[in-house]
VOROMI-806729 format. One record per residue (C-alpha): residue in one letter; x, y, z. Coordinates in Angstrom, 1 decimal, decimal comma. Example, Ala and Ser with C-alpha at 12.3 -4.5 7.8 and 13.67 -1.06 7.14 Angstrom:
VOROMI-806729
- res|px|py|pz
- A|12,3|-4,5|7,8 .
- S|13,7|-1,1|7,1 .
end
This chain:
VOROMI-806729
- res|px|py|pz
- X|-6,2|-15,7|-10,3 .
- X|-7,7|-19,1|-10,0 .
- X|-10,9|-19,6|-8,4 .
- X|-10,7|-21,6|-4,9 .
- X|-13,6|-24,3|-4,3 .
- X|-16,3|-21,8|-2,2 .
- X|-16,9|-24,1|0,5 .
- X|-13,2|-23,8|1,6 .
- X|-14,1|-19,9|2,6 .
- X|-16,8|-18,1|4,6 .
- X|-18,5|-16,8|1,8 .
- X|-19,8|-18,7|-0,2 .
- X|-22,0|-17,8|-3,1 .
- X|-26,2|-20,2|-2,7 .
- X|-27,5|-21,6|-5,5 .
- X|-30,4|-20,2|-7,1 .
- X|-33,6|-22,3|-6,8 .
- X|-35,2|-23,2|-9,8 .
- X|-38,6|-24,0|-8,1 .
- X|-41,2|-20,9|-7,9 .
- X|-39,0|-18,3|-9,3 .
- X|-37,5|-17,7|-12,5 .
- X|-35,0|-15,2|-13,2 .
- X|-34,3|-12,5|-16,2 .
- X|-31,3|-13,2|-18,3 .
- X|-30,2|-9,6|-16,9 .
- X|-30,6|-10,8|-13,6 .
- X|-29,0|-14,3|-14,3 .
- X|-26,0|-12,5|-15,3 .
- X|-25,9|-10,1|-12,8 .
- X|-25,5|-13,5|-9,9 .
- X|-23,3|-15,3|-12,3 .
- X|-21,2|-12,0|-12,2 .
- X|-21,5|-11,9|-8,1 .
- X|-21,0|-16,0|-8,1 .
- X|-17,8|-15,1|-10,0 .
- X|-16,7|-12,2|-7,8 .
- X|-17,1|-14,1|-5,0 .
- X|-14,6|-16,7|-6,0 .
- X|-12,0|-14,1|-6,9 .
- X|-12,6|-12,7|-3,5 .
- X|-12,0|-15,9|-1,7 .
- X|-9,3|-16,8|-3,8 .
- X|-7,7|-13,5|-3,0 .
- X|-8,0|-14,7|0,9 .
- X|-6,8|-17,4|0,2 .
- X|-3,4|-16,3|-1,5 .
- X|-3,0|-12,8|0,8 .
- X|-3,2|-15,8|4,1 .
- X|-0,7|-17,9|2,6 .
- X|2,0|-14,1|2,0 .
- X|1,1|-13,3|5,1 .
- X|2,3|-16,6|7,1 .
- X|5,0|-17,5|4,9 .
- X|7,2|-14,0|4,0 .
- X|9,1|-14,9|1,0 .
- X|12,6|-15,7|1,2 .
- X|14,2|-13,0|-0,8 .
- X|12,2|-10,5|1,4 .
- X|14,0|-12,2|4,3 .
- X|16,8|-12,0|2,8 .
- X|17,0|-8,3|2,0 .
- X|16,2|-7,9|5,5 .
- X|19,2|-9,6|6,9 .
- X|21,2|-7,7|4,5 .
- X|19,6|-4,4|5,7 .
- X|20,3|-5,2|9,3 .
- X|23,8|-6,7|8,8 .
- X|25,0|-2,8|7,2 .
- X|22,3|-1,3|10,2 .
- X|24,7|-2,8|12,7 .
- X|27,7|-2,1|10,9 .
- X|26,9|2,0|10,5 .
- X|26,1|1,5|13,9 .
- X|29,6|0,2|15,1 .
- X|31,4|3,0|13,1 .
- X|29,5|5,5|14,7 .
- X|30,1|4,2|18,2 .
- X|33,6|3,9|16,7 .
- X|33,7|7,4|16,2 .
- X|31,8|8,8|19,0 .
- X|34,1|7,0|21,3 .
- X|37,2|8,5|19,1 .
- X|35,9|12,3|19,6 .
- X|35,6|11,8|23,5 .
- X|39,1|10,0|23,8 .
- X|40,4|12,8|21,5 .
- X|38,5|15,6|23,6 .
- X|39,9|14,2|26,8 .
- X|43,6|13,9|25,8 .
- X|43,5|17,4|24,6 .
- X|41,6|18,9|27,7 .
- X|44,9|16,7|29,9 .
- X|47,3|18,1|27,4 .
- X|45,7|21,9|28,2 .
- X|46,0|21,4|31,7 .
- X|50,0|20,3|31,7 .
- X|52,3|23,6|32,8 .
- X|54,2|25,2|29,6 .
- X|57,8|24,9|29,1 .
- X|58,1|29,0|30,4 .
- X|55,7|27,7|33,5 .
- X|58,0|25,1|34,7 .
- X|61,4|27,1|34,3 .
- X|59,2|29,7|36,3 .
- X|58,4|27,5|39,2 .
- X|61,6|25,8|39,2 .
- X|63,4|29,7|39,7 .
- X|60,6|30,3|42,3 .
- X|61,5|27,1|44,1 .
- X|65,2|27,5|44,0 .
- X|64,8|31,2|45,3 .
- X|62,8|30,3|48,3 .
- X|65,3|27,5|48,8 .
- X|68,5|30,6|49,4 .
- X|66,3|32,4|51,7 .
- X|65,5|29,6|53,7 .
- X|69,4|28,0|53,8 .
end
């Protein structure tokens, strides 16, 4: 990663004074080490902002594919759901018409009453 300027960010890493104080190597290198930390973290900011306002295009795009073949599962199984009631209500109307042996039945019944009567 490349380091940012640290005045862009909130954190920022101070100078060290060189007036009273005078520091170890160890301890030099210890606050160049934090110095350089610092930067990576505010260059990390920096990049991890700029995903998260501006989702990349092929991320877009996989998720316009995704919700093209969402709606389409979604029609077919509306598609089919619709089918199995119009099937389950035919059959249920075809139950409920008279047999062949039920109409000849009534029809005998019908003409019978119809000799007693006339």
């Amino acid at each position: 990663m490349t380091s940012e300027n640290p005045d862009q960010h909130p954190l920022s890493a101070s100078p060290t004074s060189s007036g009273s104080e005078t520091l170890t190597p160890l301890e030099q290198e210890v606050l160049d080490e934090y110095a350089q930390l610092l930067g990576n973290l505010n260059a990390m900011s920096t990049l991890l902002l700029n995903l998260s306002n501006a989702p990349s295009a092929a991320m877009l795009d996989g998720l316009r594919g995704l919700e093209r073949k969402t709606s389409l599962v979604f029609t077919l199984l509306k598609a089919s759901v619709y089918s199995i009631v119009l099937n389950q209500q035919i059959t249920d109307q075809v139950d409920m018409l008279p047999t062949q042996e039920e109409v000849e039945r009534w029809r005998g019944e019908k003409e019978r009453r119809a000799e007693m009567d006339g």
